[in-house]
N, C-alpha and C positions, 0 to 999 in steps of 0.2 A: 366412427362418430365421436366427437368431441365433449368432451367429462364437461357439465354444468357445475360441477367441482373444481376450483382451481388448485386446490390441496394435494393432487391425485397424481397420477400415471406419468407419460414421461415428459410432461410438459412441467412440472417439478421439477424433477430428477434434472432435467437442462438446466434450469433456472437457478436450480443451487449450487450444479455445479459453475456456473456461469458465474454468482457472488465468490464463492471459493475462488476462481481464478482473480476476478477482479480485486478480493483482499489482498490476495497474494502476489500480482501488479502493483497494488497501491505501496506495500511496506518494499519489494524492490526496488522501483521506481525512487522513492523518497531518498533508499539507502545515497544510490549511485548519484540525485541532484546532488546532498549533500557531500560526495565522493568529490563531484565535479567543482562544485562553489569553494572546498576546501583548500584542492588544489591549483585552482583558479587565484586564490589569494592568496595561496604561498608563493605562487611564481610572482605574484605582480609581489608583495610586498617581501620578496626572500626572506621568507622563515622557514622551519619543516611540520610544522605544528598544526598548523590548520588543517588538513587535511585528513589527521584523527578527528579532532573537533567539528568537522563539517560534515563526518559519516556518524559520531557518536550524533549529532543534532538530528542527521537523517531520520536513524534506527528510532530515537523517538518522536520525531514528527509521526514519521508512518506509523507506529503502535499507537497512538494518538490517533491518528484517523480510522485505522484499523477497529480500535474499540468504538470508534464513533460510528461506523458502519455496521459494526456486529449490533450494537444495541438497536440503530434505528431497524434489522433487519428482523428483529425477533418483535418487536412491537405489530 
């Protein structure tokens, strides 16, 4: 029978782990666009440098959405 509680048992327990994965998609995901975008524009414009600069932009884009997901999740 189905908890009238949505707080409760393992219908939770999925659901959080569900956000857990998904945070932890979002700041991968961002790392490797900006991995991609960095590298992308060191080959077209030959330099070696962008390619730091497009994973450091990554890493905080995603902690950037990361915290914006953690807040909206606890409201």
């Amino acid at each position: 029978m189905a908890s009238s509680n949505g707080d409760r048992g393992p219908d939770r327990n999925m659901r959080l782990v569900g956000q857990a994965f998904e945070l932890g998609a979002i700041a991968a995901a961002s790392i490797v666009v900006g991995l991609l975008i960095g590298a992308a524009l060191d080959r077209w414009l030959h330099t070696k440098s962008l390619t730091i600069v497009g994973v450091i932009v990554g890493v905080i884009a995603g902690f950037v959405e990361m915290i914006r997901r953690a807040l909206a999740m606890s409201k």
